[in-house]
PLY file of the C-alpha trace (Angstrom):
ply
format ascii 1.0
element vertex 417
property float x
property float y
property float z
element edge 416
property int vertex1
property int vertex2
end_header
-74.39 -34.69 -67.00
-77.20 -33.86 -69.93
-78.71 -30.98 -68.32
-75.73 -28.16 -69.38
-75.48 -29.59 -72.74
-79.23 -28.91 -73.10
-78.91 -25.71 -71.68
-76.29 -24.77 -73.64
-78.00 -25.57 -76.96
-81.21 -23.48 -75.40
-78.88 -20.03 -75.05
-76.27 -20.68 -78.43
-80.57 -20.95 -79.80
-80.75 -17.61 -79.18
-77.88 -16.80 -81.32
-79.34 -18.50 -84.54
-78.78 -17.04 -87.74
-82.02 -15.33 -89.11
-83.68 -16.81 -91.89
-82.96 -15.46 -95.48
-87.16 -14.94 -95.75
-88.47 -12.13 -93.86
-91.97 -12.32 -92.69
-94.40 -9.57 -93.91
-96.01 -7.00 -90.98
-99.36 -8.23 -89.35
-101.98 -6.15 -90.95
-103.59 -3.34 -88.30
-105.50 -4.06 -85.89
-109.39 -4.49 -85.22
-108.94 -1.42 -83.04
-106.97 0.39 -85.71
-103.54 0.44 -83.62
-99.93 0.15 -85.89
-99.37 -3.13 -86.82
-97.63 -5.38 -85.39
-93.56 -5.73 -86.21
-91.76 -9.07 -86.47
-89.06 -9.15 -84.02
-86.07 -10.13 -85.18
-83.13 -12.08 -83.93
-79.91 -10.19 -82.95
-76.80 -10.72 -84.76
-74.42 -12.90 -82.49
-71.35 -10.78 -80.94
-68.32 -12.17 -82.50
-65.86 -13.78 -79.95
-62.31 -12.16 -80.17
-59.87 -15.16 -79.47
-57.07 -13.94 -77.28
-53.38 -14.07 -79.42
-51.07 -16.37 -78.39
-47.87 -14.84 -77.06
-45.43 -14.22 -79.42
-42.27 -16.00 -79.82
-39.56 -14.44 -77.82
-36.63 -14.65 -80.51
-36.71 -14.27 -84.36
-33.77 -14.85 -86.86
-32.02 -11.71 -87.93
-29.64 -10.69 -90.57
-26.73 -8.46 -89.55
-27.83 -6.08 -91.91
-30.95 -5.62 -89.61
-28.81 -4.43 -86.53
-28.38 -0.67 -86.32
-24.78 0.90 -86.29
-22.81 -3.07 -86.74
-20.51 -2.00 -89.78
-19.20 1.45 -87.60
-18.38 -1.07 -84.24
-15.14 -1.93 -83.47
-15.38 -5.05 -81.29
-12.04 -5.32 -79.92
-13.14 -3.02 -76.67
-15.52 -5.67 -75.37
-13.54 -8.91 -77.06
-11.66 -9.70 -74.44
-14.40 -9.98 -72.11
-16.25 -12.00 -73.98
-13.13 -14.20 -74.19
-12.88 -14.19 -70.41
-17.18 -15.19 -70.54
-16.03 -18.42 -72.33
-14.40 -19.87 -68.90
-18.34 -20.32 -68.80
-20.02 -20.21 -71.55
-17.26 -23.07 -73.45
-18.78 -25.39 -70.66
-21.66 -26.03 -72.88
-21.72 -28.04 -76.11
-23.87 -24.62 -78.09
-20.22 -22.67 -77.70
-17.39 -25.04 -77.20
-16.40 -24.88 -80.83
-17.06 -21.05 -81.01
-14.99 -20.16 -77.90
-12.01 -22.37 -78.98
-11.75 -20.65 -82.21
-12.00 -17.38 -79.97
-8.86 -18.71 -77.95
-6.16 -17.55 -81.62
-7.48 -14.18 -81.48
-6.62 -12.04 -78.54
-2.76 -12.76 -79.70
-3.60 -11.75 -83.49
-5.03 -7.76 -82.45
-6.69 -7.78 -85.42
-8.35 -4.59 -86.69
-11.96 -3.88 -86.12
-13.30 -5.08 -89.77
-11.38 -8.09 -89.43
-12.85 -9.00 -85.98
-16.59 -8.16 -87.43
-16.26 -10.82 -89.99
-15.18 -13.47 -87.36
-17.86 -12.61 -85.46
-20.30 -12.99 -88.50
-18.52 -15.86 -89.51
-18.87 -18.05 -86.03
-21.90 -15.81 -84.58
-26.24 -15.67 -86.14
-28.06 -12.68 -84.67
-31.80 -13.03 -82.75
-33.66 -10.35 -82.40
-36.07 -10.39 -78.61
-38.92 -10.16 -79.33
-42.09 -8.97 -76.64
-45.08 -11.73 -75.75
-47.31 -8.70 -77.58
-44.74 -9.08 -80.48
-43.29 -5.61 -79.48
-39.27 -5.39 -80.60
-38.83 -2.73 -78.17
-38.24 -2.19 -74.55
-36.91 -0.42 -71.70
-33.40 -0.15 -71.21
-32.35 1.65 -67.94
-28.60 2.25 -66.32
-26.98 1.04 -63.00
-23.85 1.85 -61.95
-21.19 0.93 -58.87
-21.49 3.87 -56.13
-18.50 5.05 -54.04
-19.87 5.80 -50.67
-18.25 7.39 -47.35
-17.81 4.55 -44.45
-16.23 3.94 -41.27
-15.35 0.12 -39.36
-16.60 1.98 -35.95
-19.88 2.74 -35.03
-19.41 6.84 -34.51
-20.62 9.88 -35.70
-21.48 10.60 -38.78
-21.21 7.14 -39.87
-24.71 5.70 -38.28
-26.10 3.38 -41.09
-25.65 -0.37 -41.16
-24.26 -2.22 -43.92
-25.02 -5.65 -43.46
-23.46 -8.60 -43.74
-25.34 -12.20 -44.38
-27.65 -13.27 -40.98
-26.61 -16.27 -39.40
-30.46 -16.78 -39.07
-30.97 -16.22 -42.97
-32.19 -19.97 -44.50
-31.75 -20.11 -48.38
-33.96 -22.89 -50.10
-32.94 -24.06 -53.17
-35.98 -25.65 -54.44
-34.37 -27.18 -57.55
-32.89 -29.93 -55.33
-36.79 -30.74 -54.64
-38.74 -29.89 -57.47
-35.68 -29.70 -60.81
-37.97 -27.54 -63.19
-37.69 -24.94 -60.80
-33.56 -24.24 -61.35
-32.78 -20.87 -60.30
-34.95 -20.67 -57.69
-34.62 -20.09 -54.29
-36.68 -19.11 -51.24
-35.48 -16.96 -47.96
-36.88 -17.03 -44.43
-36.02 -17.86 -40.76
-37.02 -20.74 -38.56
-39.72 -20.34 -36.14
-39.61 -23.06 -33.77
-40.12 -25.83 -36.67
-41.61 -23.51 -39.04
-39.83 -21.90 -41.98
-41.22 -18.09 -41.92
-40.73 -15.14 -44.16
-37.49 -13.21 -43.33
-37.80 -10.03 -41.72
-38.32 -6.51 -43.78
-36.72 -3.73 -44.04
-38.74 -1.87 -41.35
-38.45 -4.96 -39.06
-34.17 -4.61 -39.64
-34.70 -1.14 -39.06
-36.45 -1.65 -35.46
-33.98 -4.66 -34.70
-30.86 -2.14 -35.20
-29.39 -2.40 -31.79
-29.84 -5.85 -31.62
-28.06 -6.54 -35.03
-25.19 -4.42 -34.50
-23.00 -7.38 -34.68
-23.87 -8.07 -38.32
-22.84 -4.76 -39.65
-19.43 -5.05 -41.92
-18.96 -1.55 -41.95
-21.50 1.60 -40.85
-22.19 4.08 -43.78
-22.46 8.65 -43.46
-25.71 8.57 -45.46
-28.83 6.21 -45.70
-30.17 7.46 -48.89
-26.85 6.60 -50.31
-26.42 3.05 -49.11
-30.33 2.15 -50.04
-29.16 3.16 -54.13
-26.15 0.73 -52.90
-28.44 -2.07 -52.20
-30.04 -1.02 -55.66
-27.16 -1.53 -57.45
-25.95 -4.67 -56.02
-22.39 -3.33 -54.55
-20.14 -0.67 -54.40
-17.36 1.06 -53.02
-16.92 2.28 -49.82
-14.10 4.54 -49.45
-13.09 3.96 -45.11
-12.27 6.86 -42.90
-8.92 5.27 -42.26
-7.69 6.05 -45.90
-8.59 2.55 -47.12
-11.06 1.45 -49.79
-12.88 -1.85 -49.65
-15.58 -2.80 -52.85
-18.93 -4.14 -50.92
-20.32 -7.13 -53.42
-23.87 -8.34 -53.38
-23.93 -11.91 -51.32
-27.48 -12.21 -50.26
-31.02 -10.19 -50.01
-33.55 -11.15 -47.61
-36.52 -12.44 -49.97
-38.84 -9.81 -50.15
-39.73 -8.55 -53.59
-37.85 -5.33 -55.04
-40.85 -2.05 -54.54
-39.80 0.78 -56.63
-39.80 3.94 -54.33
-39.78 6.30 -56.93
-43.75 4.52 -57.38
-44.12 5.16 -53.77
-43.69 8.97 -54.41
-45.69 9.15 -57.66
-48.31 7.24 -55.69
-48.77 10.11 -52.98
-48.27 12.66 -55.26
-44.45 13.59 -54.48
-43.79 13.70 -57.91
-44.40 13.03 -61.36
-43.10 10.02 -62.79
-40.86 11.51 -65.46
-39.07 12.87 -62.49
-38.05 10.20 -60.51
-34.71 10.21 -61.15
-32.36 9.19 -58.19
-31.36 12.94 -58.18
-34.54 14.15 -57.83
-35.08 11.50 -54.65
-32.48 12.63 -53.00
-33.56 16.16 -53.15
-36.75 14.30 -51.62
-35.53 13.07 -49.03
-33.17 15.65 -47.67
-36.08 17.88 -47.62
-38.40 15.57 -45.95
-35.76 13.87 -43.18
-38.87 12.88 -40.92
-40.30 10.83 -43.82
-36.81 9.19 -44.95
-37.34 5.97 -43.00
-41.10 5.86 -44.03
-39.72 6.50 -47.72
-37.04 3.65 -47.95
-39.57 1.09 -46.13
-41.82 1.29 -48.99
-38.89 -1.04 -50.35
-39.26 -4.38 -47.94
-36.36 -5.97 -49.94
-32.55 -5.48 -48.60
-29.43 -6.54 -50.23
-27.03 -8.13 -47.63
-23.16 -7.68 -48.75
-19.96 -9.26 -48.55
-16.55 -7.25 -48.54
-13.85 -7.81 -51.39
-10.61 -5.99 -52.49
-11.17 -3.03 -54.97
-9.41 -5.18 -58.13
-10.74 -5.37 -61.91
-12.59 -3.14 -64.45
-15.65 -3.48 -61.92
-17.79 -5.29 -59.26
-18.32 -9.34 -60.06
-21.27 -9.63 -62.06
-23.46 -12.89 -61.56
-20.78 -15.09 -63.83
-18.11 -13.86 -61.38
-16.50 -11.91 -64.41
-15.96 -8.47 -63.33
-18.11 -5.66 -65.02
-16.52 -4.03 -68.22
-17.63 -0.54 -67.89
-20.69 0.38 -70.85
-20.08 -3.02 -72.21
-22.06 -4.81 -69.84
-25.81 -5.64 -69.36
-27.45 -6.81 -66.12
-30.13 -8.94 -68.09
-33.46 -11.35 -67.43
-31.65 -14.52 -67.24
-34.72 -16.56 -68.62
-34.52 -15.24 -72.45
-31.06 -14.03 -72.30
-28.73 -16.75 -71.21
-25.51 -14.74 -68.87
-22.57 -14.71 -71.23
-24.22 -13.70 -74.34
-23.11 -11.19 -76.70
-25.66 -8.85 -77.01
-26.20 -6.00 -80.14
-27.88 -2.86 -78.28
-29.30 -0.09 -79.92
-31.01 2.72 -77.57
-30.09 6.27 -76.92
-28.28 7.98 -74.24
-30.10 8.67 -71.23
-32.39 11.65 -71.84
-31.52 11.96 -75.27
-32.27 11.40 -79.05
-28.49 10.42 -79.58
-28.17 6.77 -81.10
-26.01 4.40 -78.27
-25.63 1.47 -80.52
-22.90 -1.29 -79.46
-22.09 -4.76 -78.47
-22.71 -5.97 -75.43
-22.17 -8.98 -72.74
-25.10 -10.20 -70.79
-23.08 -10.69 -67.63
-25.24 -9.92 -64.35
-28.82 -9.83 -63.25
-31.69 -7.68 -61.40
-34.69 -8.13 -59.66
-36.20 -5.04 -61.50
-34.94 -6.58 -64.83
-37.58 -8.87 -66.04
-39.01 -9.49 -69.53
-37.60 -9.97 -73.08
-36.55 -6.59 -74.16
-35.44 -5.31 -71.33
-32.08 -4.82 -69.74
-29.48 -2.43 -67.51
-26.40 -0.71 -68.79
-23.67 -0.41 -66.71
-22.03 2.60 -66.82
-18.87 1.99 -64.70
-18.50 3.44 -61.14
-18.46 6.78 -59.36
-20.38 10.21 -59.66
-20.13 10.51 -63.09
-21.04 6.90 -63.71
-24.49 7.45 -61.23
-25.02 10.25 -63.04
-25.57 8.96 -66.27
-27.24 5.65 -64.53
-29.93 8.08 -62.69
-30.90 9.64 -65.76
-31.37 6.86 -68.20
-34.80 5.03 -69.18
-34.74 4.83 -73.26
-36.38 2.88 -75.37
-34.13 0.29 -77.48
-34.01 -2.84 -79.08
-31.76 -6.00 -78.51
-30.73 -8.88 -80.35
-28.52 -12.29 -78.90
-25.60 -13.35 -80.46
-25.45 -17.02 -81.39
-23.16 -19.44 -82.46
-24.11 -20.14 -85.77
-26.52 -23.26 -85.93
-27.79 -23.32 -82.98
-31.20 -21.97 -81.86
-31.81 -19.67 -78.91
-33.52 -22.55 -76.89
-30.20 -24.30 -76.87
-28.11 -22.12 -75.04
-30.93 -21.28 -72.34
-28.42 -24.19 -69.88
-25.91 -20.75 -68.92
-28.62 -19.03 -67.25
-29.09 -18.66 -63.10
-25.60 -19.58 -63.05
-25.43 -17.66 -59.85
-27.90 -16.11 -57.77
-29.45 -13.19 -59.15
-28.77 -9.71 -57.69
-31.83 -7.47 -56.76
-31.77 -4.14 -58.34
0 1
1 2
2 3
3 4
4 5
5 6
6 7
7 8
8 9
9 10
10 11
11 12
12 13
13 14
14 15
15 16
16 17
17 18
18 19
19 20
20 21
21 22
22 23
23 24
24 25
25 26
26 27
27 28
28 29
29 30
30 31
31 32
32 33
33 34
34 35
35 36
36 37
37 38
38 39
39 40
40 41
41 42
42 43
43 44
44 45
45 46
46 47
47 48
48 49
49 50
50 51
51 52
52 53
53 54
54 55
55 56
56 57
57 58
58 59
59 60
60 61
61 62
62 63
63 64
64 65
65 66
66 67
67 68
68 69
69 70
70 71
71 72
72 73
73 74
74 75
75 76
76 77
77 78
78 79
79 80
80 81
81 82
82 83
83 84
84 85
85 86
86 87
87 88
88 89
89 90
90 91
91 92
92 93
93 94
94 95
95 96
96 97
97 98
98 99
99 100
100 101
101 102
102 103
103 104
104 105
105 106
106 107
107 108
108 109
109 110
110 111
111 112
112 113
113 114
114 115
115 116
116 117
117 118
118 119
119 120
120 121
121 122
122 123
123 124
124 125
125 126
126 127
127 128
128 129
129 130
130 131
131 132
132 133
133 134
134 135
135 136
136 137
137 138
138 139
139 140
140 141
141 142
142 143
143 144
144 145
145 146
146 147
147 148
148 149
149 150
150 151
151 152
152 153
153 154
154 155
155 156
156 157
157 158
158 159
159 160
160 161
161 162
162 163
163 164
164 165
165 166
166 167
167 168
168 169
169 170
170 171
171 172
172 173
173 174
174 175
175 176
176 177
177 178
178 179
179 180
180 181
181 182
182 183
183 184
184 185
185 186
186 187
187 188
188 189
189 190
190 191
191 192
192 193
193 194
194 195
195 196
196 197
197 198
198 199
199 200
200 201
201 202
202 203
203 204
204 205
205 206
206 207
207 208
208 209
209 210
210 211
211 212
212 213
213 214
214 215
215 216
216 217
217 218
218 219
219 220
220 221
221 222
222 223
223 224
224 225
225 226
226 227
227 228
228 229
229 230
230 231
231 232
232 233
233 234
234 235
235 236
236 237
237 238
238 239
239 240
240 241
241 242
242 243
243 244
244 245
245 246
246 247
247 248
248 249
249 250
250 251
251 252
252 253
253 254
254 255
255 256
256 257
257 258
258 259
259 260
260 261
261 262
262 263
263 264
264 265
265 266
266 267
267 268
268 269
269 270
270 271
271 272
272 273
273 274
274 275
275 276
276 277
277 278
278 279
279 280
280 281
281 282
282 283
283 284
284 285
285 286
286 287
287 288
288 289
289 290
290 291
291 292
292 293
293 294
294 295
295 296
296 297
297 298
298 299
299 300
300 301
301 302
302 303
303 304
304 305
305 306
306 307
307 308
308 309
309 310
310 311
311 312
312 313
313 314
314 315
315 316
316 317
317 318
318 319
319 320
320 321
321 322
322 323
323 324
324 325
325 326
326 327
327 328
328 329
329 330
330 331
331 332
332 333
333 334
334 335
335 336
336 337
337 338
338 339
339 340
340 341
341 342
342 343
343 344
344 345
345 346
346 347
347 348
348 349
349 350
350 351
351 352
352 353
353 354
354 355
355 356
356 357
357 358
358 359
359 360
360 361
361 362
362 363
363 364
364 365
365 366
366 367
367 368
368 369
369 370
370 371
371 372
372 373
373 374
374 375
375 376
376 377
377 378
378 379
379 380
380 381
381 382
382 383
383 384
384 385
385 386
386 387
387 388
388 389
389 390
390 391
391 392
392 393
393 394
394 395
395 396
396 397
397 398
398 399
399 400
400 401
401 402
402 403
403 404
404 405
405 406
406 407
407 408
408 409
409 410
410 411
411 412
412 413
413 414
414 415
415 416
């Protein structure tokens, strides 16, 4: 146990200060060569001690949030009213959301509202583990695709329902620090395996015919589906049906638009989901290659089309450009949330509030979030175009710190997108 103490001091020896005195030069030699130069000791190399990661919230004023006097509240009020079915569960926002009950009845004007809301609500700015206040905020949207309940020409893709075979292990019934999380697989024999991939569903088509809910026209189309987290599916029969996220088959979420960069396809300021499809309908024999570079699928469950939009992971339907798929860990679901970005490919401010009402696979990190932009073309449109920079701070009842409300996250299990 002594010997790497002593060889320890010997190297940090090394590393000695030099003495203040500085010995003169040997005089020349007999054989008249130079003379001889003391060597001296080199200066230690100073050891940079990493930062700590920075705090992921920091107290705001509501001076500091960009574009709050000019907001009129009441468009997204009455969702967060509908949010406190949940959030009013927890001691943090009991007293905040009965106060909120008196004021749906009262339509009160939009400065009126703002002062409530400063009045019951503190503002905390996320902050990055670098200490960056800035992030990526992207768009999502619910698709309307073409379907069919038969198996026929041209609809030829499977949308899936939940495998009887699928195992979900909540592990927070084992091991309770690890709430929210769950693993997926399949038994083999006694064994609990990984759940197949994408390109294993693919080649076990036939064989899972029976778990299709309905069959889909185009395959690029359903994949951005399974991106989303649901959508509409508009049946040859004259019906429509909304296709909600129920379960995903445990493989992690692989960005194709990577995939593409990473062979050259195409820059990445071009991956937009328009610019994939263009992709793949001019590559067809590379379309299944394309979408298996994604091993993660999204199975589905079928609902009535009803509400301002799909469920979210509360439950609460989705409140077109008022609501934020969010990383439940630093942004508890139910939240209020001030955004201020741009609009996709554009210098134009988008500055608003916001709910934190679903979740994403892709969506992880303090600053960081998805804006839901309602459903349809128009919707995917501005979805496929948006990555912006922008800056978010929680709304919290005032009080109470950030750490306090963290009980309303994972409420439900997180969509992969």
């Amino acid at each position: 146990m002594i010997r790497p103490i002593v060889l320890l001091v010997f190297f940090l020896g090394g590393c000695a200060t030099a003495p203040d005195k500085v010995l003169a030069p040997l005089s020349p030699s007999a054989s008249g060569g130079p003379a001889c130069v003391p060597c001296a000791c080199p200066a230690c190399p100073e050891i940079e001690v990493p930062k700590p990661p920075a705090k992921p919230y920091d107290a705001a004023a509501w001076g500091d949030l960009p574009g709050w006097a000019d907001e009129d509240p009441a468009t997204v009020f009455a969702t967060f009213f509908a949010s406190c079915g949940t959030l009013g569960k927890h001691q943090v926002w009991r007293e905040t959301c009965a106060s909120a009950q008196i004021l749906p009845d009262q339509n009160l004007a939009a400065p009126a509202l703002r002062q409530w809301l400063e009045n019951h609500l503190a503002p905390w700015q996320l902050v990055n583990p670098d200490g960056g206040r800035s992030g990526t905020i992207t768009g999502y949207y619910e698709p309307v695709l073409q379907g069919s309940r038969q198996h026929q020409a041209p609809f030829l893709q499977p949308l899936y329902g939940v495998p009887d075979d699928l195992l979900v292990i909540d592990l927070a019934e084992i091991y309770p620090e690890l709430k929210g999380m769950r693993l997926r697989g399949r038994l083999d024999g006694r064994k609990v395996v990984p759940y197949a991939s994408r390109a294993e569903i693919a080649r076990e088509e036939a064989a899972r015919s029976q778990q299709a809910l309905l069959w889909i026209d185009d395959a690029v189309e359903l994949f951005f589906m399974q991106i989303q987290g649901s959508g509409q599916v508009a049946l040859d029969d004259g019906s429509r049906i909304r296709a909600s996220y129920a379960d995903q088959n445990g493989h992690p979420y692989h960005a194709i638009g990577k995939w593409l960069v990473d062979r050259g396809e195409m820059k990445l300021e071009q991956t937009s989901m328009q610019n994939i499809r263009a992709w793949a309908a001019a590559n067809p024999e590379r379309l299944q290659e394309l979408l298996n570079a994604n091993p993660s699928v999204v199975f589905f469950r079928e609902l009535p089309v009803e509400g301002s939009g799909p469920p979210g992971a509360l439950g609460i339907p989705l409140t077109p450009e008022r609501s934020l798929a969010v990383d439940a860990r630093t942004t508890p679901l139910g939240t209020p949330v001030w955004l201020a970005t741009t609009y996709p490919s554009s210098e134009r401010a988008l500055t608003r509030l916001m709910l934190a009402q679903d979740t994403g696979g892709a969506i992880r990190g303090a600053v960081r979030a998805d804006f839901f932009w309602g459903s349809g073309l128009v919707a995917g449109e501005q979805a496929g175009k948006m990555r912006q920079r922008g800056q978010m701070w929680l709304l919290l009842p005032v009080g109470h710190t950030p750490g306090q409300t963290a009980a309303t996250a994972n409420e439900k299990s997180p969509k992969l997108r």
